[in-house]
N, C-alpha and C positions, 0 to 999 in steps of 0.2 A: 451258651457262650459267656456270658453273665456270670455264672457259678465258675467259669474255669479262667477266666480273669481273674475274680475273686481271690482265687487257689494261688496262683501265681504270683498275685501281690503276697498274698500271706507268706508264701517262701521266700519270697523275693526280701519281705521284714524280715521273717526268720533268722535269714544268712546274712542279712546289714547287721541285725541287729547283734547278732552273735560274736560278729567282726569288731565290733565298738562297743563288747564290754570288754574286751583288751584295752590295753591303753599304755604306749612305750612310757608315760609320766610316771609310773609304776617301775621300771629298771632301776636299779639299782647301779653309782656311778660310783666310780673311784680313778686314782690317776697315780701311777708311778713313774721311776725312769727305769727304764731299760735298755735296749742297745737295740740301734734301726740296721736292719740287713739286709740291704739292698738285695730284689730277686732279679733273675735275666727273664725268668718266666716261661713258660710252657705254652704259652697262649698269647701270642701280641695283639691288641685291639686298635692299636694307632699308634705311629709315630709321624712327628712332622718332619714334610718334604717341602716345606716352601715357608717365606718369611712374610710375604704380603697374601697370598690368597686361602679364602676360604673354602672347603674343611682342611684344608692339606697345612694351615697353622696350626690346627686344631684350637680354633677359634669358633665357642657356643657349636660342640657337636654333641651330640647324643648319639651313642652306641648301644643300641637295645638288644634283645634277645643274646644277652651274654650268659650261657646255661653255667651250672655250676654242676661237680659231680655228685652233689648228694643235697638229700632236702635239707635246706636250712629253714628252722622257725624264725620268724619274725614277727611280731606282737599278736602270737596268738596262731600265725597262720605259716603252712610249707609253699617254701618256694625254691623252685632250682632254675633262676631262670632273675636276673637282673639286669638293670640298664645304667650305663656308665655315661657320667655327661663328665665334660670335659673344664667344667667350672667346679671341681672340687666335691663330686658326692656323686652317690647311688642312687638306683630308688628301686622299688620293688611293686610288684602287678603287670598286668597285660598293659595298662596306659603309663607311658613314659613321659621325663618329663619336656617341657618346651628346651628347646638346644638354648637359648639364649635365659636361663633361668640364673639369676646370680642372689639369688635369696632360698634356698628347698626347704628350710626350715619353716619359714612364715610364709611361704607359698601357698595358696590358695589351688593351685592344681589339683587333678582325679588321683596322680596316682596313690598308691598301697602306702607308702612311706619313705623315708628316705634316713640316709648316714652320709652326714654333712663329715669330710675334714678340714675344708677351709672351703665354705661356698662364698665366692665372688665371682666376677667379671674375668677369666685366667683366659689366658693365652699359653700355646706351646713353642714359645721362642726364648731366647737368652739376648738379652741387649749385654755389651761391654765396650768399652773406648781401649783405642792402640793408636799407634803411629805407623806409615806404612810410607814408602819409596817406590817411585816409578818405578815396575820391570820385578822389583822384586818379590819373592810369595811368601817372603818372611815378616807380618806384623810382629812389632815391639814396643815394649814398654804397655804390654795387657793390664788392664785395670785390674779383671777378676777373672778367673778361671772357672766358675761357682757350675757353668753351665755348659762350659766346652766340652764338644764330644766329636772325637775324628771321627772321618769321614761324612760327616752333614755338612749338610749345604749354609754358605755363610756369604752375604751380604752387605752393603754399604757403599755410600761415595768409598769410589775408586779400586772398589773391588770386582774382580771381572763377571760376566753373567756365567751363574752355574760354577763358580768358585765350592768346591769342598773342602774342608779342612784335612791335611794329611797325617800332623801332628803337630803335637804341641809340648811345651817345655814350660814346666809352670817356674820352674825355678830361675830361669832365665828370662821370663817374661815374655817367650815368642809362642807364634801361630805358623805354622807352614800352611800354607793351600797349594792349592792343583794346578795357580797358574798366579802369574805377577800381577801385580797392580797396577792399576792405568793409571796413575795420577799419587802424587804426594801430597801427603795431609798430616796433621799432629793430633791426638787424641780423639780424633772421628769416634763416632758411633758405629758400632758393626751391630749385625744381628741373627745369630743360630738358631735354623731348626732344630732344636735339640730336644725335642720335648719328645716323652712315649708314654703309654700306659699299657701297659703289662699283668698279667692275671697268670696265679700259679695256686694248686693246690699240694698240702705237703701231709704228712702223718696218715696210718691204715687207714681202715674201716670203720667210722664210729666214731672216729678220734679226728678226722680230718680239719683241717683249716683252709680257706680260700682265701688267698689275699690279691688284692688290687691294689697297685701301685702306679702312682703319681709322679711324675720324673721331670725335674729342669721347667717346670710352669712359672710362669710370672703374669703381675697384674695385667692387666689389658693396656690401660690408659698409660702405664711407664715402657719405654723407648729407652731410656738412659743406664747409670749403668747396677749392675750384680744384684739387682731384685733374681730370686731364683727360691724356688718352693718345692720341697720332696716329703711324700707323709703316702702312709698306706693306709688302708683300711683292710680286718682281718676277721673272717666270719666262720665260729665253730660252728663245727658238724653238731655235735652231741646235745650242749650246754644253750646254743644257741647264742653264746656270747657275742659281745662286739668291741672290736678294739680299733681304735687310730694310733698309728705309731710315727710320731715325726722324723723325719729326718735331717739333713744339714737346711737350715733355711736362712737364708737374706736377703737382706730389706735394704735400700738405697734410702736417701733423706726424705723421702715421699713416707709417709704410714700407710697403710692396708688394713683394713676390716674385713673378716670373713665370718661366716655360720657354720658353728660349730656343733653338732650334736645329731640326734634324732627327732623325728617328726613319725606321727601315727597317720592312718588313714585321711585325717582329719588337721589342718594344720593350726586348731584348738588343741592336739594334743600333742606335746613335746619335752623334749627331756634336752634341753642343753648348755653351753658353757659361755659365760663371759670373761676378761678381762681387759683393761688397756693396764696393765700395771706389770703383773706375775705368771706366767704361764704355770709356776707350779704352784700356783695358789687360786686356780681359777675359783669362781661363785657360778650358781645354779641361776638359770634363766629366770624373773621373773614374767617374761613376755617371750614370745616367740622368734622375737625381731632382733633379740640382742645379739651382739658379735664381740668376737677378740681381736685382740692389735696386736700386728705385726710390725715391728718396724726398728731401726739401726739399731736399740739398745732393748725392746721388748720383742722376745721373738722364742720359742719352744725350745730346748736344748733337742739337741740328734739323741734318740732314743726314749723322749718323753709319750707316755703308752695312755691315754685315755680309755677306762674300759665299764662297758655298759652293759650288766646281766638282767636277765628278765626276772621280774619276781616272782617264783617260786608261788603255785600253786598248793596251799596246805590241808590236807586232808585229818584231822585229830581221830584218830579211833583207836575207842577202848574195847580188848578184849582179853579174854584170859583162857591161855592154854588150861584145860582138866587140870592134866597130871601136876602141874605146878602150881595152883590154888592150896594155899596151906588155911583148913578151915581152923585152927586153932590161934593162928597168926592174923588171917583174915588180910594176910600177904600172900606174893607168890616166892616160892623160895630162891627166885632167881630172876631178874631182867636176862632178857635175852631178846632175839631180833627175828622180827617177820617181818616177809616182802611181802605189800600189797600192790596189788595190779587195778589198771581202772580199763571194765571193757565193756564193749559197744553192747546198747542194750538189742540189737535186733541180731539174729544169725546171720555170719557165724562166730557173732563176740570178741570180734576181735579186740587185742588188748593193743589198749593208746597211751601208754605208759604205765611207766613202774616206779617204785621206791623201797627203800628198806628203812627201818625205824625199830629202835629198842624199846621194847616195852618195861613201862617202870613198874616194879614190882609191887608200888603200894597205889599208886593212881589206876595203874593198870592201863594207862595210856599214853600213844606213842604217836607224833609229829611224824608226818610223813610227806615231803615236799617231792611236788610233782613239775617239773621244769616242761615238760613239753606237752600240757594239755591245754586245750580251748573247752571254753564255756559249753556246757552239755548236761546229760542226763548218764552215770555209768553203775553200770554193775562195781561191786568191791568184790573180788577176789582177794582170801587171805591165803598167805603161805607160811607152814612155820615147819622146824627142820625134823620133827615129831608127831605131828598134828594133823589131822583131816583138813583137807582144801577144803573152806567156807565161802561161800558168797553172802553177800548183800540180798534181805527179801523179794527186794527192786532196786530201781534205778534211783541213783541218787543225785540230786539235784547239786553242778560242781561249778563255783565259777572262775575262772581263771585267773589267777593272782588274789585273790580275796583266800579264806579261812573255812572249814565247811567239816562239822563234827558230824562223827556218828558211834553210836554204840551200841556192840555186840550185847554187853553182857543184861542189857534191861528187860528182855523177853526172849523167847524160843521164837519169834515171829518177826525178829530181826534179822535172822539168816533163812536164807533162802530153804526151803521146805524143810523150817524149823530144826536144822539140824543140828541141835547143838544138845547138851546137856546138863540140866541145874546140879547146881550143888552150892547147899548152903541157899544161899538168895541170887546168888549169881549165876547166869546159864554162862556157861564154856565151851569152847569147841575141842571136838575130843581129840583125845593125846592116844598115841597108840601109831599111828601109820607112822614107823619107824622107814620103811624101804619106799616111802610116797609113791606106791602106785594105786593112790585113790579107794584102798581098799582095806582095814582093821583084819586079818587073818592069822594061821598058822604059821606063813612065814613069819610074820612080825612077830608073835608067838616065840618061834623056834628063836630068832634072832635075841631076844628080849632074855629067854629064859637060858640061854649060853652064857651069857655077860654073865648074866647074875649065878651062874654054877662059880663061872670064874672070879665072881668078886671084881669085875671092869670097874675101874673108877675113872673121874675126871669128865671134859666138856664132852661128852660122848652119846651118840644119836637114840641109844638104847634106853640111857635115862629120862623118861618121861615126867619124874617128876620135881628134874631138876634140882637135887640136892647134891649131885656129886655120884652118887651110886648108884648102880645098879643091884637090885634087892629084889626081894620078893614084893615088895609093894607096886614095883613098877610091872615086873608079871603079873599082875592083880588086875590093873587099870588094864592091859592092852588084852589080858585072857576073857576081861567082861565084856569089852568091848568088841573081841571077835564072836565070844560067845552071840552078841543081835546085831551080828554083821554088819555095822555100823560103815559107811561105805561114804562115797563123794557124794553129793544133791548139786547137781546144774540145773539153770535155766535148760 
């Protein structure tokens, strides 16, 4: 029992420890403007039905188990499956976070992580002042319109119980509701449930984005009037980027603070934004705790886009096609581009991502950024559009966001069952598999040696040795190399 505790811690490190050499402080930020487009959504998660009681204000709620239709990465790890709290942010993992959280950024909680777009104290109502008359259901002289939405329910001295709005007239300055007023007043406080949150996914396969949207929120602690806050948050399929996009926001003579940014596993690691000055000037956190200011004259233009990429996993490897090694040059006669693949080193190898990279023809090495892998052990699989599929000896040790070399051409004992071929002082992997089905043959042969009756010239799959032509040299390389059947090597 002893030995299998043991076991179980150790994986139990394993997978923490795997988890927290990601780290979202590693994204990479930028901020432009854009245009906010409000969605209606395909998914509603909450709107408010009431102006005093909780959840139904949507007052510190947490909506967990909100699935997404495709895995989204997030520092390192897939998730299809997040929780939406009602105080302006996300978070991601099975623990969610406390409903009354108004900091996720320097929060101390379990969960995966979180995407702040204004975390504070929010409420789902609209405060505004009007004037209203006995009997009549027509409010006038409305302060601000920022958060009025027919049909919700709308409140205040001398508005009846269960009052809805039926419409409104911004240009006029009125409110109809469903039923007159009990009592005459002059600039009263009223107050709408007008708040929703909304979730829609747009774009195919591959391509997709999920956005959560944020509607008609205002601080907690303000009652008065056209405080009202609209901003989304936008999560790609592919890239696994992150964006907040504002919308119309305002601020009454009160200021507001919120948290803005990313937080990791750990709420030591974070990536996020201050200002009280410039929204489109924001600065980089130097603590966890910082916030930006909202208020009458500092407040985000509608379509200002916050956007947070993961940094890029880079893989360096140098290798050199055969046929394009010029030993007189001690170049290759051409850059050109291979896809490398990173796959699982146990069966049945699956690959956990890809990249394409131009090999430089005098380095003979090519950058190859890998956007969706976690820290591991992979096979390298090389692809090129003339060339025998090569693997890696072994497993190569990858960490996720950091830099991680390797090089084909420094031994035969670099590629997996040595499959490669010197020449000169460099081993190469062999050129020749023109029809890439794993195998140097007769058809490649037959293919190779057509072109070259014809004289084919240009970027064409036949020339092996990447000068432009197809000749007898390039029948040379692929005739010797069907000659010792020269074929794929797997794990």
């Amino acid at each position: 029992m002893l030995k299998l505790n043991l076991f179980l811690s150790l994986i139990m490190f394993l997978i923490i420890g795997d988890r927290l050499s990601a780290n979202v402080a590693g994204y990479t930020f930028t901020q432009h403007q854009g245009v906010y487009t409000e969605i209606s959504g395909d998914t509603v998660v909450a709107f408010s039905t009431s102006t005093i009681t909780n959840p139904f204000d949507l007052d510190d709620v947490t909506y967990s188990s909100n699935r997404i239709p495709f895995l989204f990465r997030f520092n390192g790890v897939n998730y299809n499956n997040i929780s939406i709290n009602t105080n302006g942010f996300i978070t991601f993992g099975a623990v969610s976070s406390v409903a009354a959280n108004y900091g996720p950024i320097a929060s101390t909680e379990t969960y995966d992580g979180a995407v702040s777009a204004f975390g504070i104290d929010l409420i789902g109502l609209f405060g505004t002042n009007a004037d209203r008359s006995a009997g009549s259901p027509v409010l006038s002289n409305v302060v601000s319109f920022a958060g009025v939405v027919a049909g919700r329910l709308i409140t205040g001295t001398g508005i009846a119980t269960s009052a809805t709005i039926i419409s409104f007239n911004q240009s006029a300055g009125t409110i109809t509701m469903s039923a007159g007023a009990t009592s005459t007043g002059n600039n009263e406080i009223i107050q709408i449930a007008a708040a929703s949150i909304v979730r829609s996914t747009q774009g195919i396969s591959g391509s997709r984005v999920h956005t959560i949207q944020f509607k008609n929120f205002r601080r907690y602690i303000t009652t008065g009037t056209i405080d009202n806050l609209n901003f989304q948050i936008k999560l790609y399929e592919t890239s696994g980027k992150i964006e907040v996009v504002y919308g119309n926001n305002t601020e009454g003579p009160t200021p507001v603070y919120g948290q803005v940014g990313l937080r990791g596993i750990l709420h030591s690691d974070f990536n996020n934004r201050t200002t009280a000055s410039d929204w489109l000037n924001t600065a980089a956190g130097g603590t966890n705790d910082v916030q930006c200011l909202i208020s009458s004259s500092v407040f985000p233009p509608s379509g200002l886009t916050f956007v947070w990429n993961p940094q890029a996993t880079t893989v360096n490897i140098t290798l050199i096609p055969q046929g394009f090694y010029n030993l007189t040059t001690l170049k290759l006669n051409k850059r050109d581009t291979v896809t490398a693949y990173l796959r699982n080193t146990s069966s049945p190898f699956l690959i956990v991502d890809s990249a394409k990279a131009v090999i430089d023809s005098i380095t003979f090495n090519g950058s190859f950024y890998f956007n969706n892998t976690s820290s591991g052990t992979y096979y390298i699989e090389l692809k090129h559009r003339n060339s025998i599929e090569t693997w890696s000896s072994s497993g190569v040790v990858i960490n996720a966001g950091s830099v991680t070399a390797y090089n084909f051409t420094a031994a035969a004992s670099r590629a997996f069952g040595n499959n490669m071929i010197l020449k000169g002082t460099k081993y190469c992997i062999y050129s020749g598999d023109v029809n890439q089905d794993g195998i140097i043959d007769a058809s490649d042969l037959s293919e190779v040696d057509n072109d070259a009756f014809n004289s084919l010239s240009g970027y064409v799959r036949t020339d092996v040795t990447g000068d432009d032509f197809v000749d007898a040299e390039d029948v040379s390389i692929v005739d010797n190399n069907a000659y010792n059947s020269v074929s794929v090597v797997r794990p």
